[in-house]
C-alpha positions in Angstrom: 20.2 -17.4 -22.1 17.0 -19.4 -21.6 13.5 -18.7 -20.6 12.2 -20.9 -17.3 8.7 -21.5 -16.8 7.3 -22.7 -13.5 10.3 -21.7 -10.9 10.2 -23.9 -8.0 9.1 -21.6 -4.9 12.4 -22.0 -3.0 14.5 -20.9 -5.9 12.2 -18.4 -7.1 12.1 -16.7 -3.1 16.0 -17.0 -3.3 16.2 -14.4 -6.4 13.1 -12.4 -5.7 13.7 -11.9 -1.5 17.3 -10.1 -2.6 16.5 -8.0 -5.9 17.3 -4.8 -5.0 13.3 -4.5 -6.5 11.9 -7.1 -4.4 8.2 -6.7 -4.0 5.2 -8.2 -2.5 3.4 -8.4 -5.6 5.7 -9.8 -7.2 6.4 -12.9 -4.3 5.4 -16.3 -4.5 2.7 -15.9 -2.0 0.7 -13.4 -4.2 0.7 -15.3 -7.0 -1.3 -18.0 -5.0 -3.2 -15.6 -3.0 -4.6 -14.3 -6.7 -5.7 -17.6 -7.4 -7.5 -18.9 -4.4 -9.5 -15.2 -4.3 -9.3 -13.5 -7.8 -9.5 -16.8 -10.2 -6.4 -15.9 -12.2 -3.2 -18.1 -12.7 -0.1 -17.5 -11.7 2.8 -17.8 -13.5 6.6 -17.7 -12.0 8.7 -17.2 -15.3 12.2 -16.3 -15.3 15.4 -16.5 -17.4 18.7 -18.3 -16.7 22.5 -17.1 -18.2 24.7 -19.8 -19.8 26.2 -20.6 -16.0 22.1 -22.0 -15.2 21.9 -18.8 -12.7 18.5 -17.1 -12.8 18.8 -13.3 -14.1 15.1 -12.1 -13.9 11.9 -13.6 -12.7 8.2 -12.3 -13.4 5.1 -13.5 -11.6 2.7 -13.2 -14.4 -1.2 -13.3 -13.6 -3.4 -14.5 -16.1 -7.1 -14.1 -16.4 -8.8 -16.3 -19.4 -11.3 -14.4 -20.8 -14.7 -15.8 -23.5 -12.7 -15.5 -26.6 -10.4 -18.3 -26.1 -7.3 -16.0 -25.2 -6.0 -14.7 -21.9 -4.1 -11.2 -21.4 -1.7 -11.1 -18.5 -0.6 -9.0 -15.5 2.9 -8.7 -13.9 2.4 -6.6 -10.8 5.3 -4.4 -10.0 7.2 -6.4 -12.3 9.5 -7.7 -14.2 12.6 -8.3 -11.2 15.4 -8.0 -13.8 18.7 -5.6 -13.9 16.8 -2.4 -15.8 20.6 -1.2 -16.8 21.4 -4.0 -18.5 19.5 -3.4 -21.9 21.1 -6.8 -23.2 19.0 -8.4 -21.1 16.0 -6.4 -21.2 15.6 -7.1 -25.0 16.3 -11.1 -24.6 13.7 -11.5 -21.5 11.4 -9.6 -24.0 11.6 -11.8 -26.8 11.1 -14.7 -24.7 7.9 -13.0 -23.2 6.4 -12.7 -26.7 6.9 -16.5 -27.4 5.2 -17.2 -23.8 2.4 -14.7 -25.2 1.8 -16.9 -28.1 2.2 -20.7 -26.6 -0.5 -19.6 -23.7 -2.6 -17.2 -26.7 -2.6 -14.0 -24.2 -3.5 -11.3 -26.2 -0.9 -9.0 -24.4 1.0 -8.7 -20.3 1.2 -5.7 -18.5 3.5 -4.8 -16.0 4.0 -1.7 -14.2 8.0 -2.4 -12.3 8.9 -0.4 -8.9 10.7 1.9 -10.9 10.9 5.9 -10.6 10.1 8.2 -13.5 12.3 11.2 -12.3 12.5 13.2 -8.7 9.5 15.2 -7.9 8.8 17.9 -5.3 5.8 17.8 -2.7 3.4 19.4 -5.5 4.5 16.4 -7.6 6.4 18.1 -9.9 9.6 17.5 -11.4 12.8 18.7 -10.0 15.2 20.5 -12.9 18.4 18.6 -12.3 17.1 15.4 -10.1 17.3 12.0 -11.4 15.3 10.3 -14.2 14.8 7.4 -15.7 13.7 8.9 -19.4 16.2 6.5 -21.3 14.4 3.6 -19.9 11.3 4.7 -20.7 12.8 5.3 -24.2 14.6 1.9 -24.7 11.0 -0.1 -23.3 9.1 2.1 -26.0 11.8 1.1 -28.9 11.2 -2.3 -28.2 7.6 -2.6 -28.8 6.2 -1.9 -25.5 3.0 0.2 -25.1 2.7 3.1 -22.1 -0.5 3.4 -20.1 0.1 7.4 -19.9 1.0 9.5 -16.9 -2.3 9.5 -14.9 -2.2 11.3 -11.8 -5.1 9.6 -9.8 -5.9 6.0 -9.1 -6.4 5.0 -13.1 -3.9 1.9 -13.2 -3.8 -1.4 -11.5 -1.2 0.6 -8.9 -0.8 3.7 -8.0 1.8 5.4 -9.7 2.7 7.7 -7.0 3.8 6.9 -3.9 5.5 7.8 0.0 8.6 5.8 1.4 10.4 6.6 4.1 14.0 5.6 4.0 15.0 3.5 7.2 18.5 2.9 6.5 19.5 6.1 9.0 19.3 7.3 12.0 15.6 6.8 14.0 16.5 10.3 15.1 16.4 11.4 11.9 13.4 9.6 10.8 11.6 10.8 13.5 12.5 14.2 12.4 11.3 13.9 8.9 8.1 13.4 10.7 6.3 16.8 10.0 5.4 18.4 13.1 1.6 18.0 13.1 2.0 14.0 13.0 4.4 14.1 15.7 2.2 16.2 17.9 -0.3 13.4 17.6 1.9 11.1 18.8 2.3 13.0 21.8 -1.3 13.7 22.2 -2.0 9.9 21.6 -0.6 9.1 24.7 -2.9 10.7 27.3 -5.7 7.9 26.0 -3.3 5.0 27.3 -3.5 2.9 24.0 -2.5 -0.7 24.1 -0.9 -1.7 20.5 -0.4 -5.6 19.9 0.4 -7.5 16.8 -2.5 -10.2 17.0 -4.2 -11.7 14.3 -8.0 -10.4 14.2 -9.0 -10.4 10.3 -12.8 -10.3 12.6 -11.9 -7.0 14.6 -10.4 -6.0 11.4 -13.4 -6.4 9.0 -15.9 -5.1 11.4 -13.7 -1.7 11.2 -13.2 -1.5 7.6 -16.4 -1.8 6.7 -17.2 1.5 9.2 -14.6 3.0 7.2 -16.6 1.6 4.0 -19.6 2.8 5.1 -18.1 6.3 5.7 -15.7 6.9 3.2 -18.2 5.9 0.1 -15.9 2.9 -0.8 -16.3 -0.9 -1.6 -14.9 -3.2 1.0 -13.8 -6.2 0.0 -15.1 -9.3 1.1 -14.5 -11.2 4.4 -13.2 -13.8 3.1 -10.5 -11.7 0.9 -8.7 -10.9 4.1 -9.4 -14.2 5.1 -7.5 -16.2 3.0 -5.1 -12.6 2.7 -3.9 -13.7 5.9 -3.9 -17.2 5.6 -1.7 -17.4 2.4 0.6 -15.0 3.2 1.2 -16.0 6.9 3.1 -14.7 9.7 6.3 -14.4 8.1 4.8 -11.9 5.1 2.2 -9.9 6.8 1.8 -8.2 10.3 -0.7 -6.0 12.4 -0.5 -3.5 14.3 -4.4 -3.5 16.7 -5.0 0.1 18.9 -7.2 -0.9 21.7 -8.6 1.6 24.6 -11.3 0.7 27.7 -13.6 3.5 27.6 -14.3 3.3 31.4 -10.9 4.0 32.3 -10.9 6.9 29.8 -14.5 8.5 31.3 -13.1 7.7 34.5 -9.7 10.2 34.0 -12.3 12.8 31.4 -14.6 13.2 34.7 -11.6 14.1 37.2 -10.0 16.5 34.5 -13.4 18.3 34.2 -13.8 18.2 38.0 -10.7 20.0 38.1 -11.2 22.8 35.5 -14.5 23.6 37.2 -12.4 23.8 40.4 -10.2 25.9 38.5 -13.1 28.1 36.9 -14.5 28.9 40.4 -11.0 31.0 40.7 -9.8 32.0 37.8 -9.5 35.6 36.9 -7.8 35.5 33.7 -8.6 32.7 30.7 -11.6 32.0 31.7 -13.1 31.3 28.1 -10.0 28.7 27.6 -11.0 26.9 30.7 -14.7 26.6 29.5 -13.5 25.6 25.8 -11.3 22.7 27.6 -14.4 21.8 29.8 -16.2 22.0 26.5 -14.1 19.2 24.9 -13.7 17.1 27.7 -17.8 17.2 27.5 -17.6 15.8 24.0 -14.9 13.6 24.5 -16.6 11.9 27.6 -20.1 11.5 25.3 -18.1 9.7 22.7 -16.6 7.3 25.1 -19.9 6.8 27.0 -21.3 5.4 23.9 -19.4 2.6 23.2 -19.6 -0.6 25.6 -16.7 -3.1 26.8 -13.7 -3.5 29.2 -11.4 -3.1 26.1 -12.2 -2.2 22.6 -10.5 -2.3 19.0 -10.3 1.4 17.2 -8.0 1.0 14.8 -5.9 -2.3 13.0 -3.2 -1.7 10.7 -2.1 -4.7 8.6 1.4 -4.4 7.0 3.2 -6.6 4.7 7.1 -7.7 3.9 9.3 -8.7 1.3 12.8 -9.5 1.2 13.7 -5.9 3.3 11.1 -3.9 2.3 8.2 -3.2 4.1 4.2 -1.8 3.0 0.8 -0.6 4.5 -1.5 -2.3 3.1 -4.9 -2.0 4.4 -6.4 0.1 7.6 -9.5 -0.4 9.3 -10.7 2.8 12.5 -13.5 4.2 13.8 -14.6 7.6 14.7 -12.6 7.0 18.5 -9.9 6.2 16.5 -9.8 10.0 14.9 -10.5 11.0 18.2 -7.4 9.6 19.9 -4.9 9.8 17.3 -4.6 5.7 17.4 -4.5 6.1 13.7 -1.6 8.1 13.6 0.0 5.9 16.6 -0.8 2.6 14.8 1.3 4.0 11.6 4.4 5.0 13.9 4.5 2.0 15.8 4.5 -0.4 12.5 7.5 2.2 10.7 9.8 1.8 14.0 8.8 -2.0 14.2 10.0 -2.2 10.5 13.2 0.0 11.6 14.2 -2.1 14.3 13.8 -5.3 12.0 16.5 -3.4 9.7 14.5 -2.8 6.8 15.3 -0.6 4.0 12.0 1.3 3.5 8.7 1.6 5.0 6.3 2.4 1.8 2.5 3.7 2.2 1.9 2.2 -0.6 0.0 4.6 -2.8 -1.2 8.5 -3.3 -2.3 11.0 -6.0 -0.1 12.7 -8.3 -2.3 15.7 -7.6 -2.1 16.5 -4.2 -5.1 19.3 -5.2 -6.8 16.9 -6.7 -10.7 18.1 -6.3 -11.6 14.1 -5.1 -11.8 15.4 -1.6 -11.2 11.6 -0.2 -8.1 11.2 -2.1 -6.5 14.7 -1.4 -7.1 13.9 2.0 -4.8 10.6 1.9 -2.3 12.1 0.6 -2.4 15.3 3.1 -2.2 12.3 5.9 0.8 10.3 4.3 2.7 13.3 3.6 2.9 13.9 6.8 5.3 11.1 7.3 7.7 12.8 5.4 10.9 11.2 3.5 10.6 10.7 -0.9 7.3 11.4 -2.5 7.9 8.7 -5.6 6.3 9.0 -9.0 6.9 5.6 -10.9 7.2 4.9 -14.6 3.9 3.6 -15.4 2.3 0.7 -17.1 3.2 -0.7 -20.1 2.1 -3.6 -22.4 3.6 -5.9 -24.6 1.2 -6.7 -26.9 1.0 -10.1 -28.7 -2.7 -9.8 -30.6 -3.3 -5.8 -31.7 -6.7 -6.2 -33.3 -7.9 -8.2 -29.7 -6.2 -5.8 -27.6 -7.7 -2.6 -29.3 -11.4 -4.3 -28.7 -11.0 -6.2 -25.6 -12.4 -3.6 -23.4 -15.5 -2.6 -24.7 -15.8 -6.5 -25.2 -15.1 -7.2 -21.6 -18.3 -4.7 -20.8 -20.3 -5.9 -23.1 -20.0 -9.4 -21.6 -19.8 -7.9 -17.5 -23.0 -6.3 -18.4 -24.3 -9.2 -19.8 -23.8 -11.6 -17.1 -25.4 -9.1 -14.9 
């Protein structure tokens, strides 16, 4: 065996696209994305048996910090054979070596790996599978866990939806719980165009509503900026709702025309007719607000690895609620990945607590249940350490120097 620094991207795509734990933070494209936007450097390691044949790559981040040393970051990494223990242990010993030549303090990595099967109130199943020993053999050899946090703690989250893709659409669509599927329906009385255009403009004008809304921090412009210009067409995709909100008010005045018709006669629900009246009303004020042949609601952007595919990040509006485009935007992108023969379609990232009192978060994870299939709890982070004193202080340094720098 031998370590490999600096894998050439064609031979490093040709191990990583077909692992069976491919991932897109763990592909070429990330690495590079991370340095242009987040100032840290990548690293595409790997190790090589006797026959010159790479056995496990890593794309290790590293972020220099104002002591001299670096620490390092291997997002849903290492892409290695977990069974093989053999290997494990050599890779590791190599990685500690790297640790010292570049003076990282320690790496982290948190691989695509499941802890053991859990039920929808995220607890574990008696009898399911497990991957204890694993946890076990990474602890033995030095390696340091990051805990079992249930909320958004780590670098990634450590739970997790994926529907599985390699069945039947009929019965994906039936793992669909009913409520989602019911807005599907209801989606299409709104006439919704979906295309896949690239609009990181459109897009960023309806994050930051979310931002605004939600109570989070959207990342710059130019973060999905060059998001979309590094990992290109062949790595990312979207998935725009659009409606024309004279068409809509158009249809919402003849349907209220008729239930008044209707009213006049009626002798029995009269009070359903007038609460249908009453939501037409409503309906027809929101889309009276709003100017434009054609607007944007809701853009989903989705990205791909090997055959894998992730939601990434969503950007709607409050006529995106209103219309279920939301909901439609995440169907159209899991039967787009289906028809391109992928394995999975993940949502990449929930709480371990679906009662969770951070309303926002329950609420994400209320929506992405929805879409039924495995709710995944992975191993966790751990860290190979290299400098213990360092590592032990580097934290509270880090805020001392954040704060400061202002």
């Amino acid at each position: 065996m031998r370590f490999v620094e600096n894998i050439e991207k064609e031979e490093y795509d040709a191990f990583t696209q077909k692992h069976e734990k491919s991932h897109f933070l763990q592909s070429y494209e990330w690495g590079k994305f991370c340095e242009a936007v987040k100032g840290q450097i990548a690293h595409y390691v790997g190790m090589k048996d006797d026959n010159e044949n790479l056995v496990a790559t890593a794309l290790i981040l590293e972020k220099k910090t104002p002591l001299g040393y670096s620490y390092g970051y291997s997002p849903r990494g290492f892409l290695i054979d977990y069974t093989n223990k053999a290997y494990i242990k050599v890779f590791t010993g190599f990685l500690r070596q790297f640790m010292i030549d570049k003076k990282m303090i320690y790496i982290k990595f948190d691989p695509d790996i499941k802890y053991q099967d859990i039920d929808e109130e995220g607890k574990k199943i008696e009898g399911g599978e497990n991957n204890y020993e694993l946890y076990d053999y990474l602890k033995s050899l030095g390696y340091l866990h990051g805990g079992f946090y249930k909320l958004y703690e780590g670098n990634q989250p450590r739970y997790t939806f994926r529907i599985n893709l390699k069945k039947p659409w009929e019965e994906v669509e039936q793992r669909f719980s009913k409520t989602f599927r019911k807005s599907i329906k209801r989606s299409e009385q709104y006439n919704i165009r979906i295309d896949n255009n690239v609009d990181v403009a459109g897009f960023y004008n309806l994050i930051q509503e979310n931002s605004s809304k939600d109570g989070f921090d959207a990342k710059s412009k130019n973060f999905y900026e060059k998001f979309v210009e590094i990992l290109d067409a062949k790595n990312i995709k979207f998935f725009n709702a659009y409606i024309k909100p004279q068409e809509l008010l158009a249809n919402i005045n003849k349907k209220i025309e008729e239930q008044e018709n209707l009213l006049k006669t009626a002798t029995k629900k009269q009070e359903d007719i007038k609460n249908k009246i009453a939501r037409l009303n409503k309906e027809k004020e929101e889309f009276a607000r709003v100017e434009g042949e054609e607007i944007l609601i809701c853009s989903l952007i989705c990205t791909y690895t090997g055959n894998r595919a992730w939601s990434l990040y969503i950007g709607s509006n409050d006529l995106a609620n209103l219309t279920f485009a939301v909901s439609l935007c995440y169907y159209e992108a899991i039967k787009d990945a289906y028809e391109q023969k992928l394995d999975f379609f993940d949502l990449f990232g929930v709480v371990g607590d679906p009662h969770t009192t951070y309303k926002n978060l329950a609420r994400i994870y209320d929506f992405k249940r929805k879409f039924g299939d495995e709710y995944i709890e992975f191993i966790g982070e751990f860290d190979l350490v290299n400098k213990k004193f360092l590592y032990k202080i580097l934290p509270f340094l880090l805020k001392i120097y954040r704060k400061l720098r202002g």
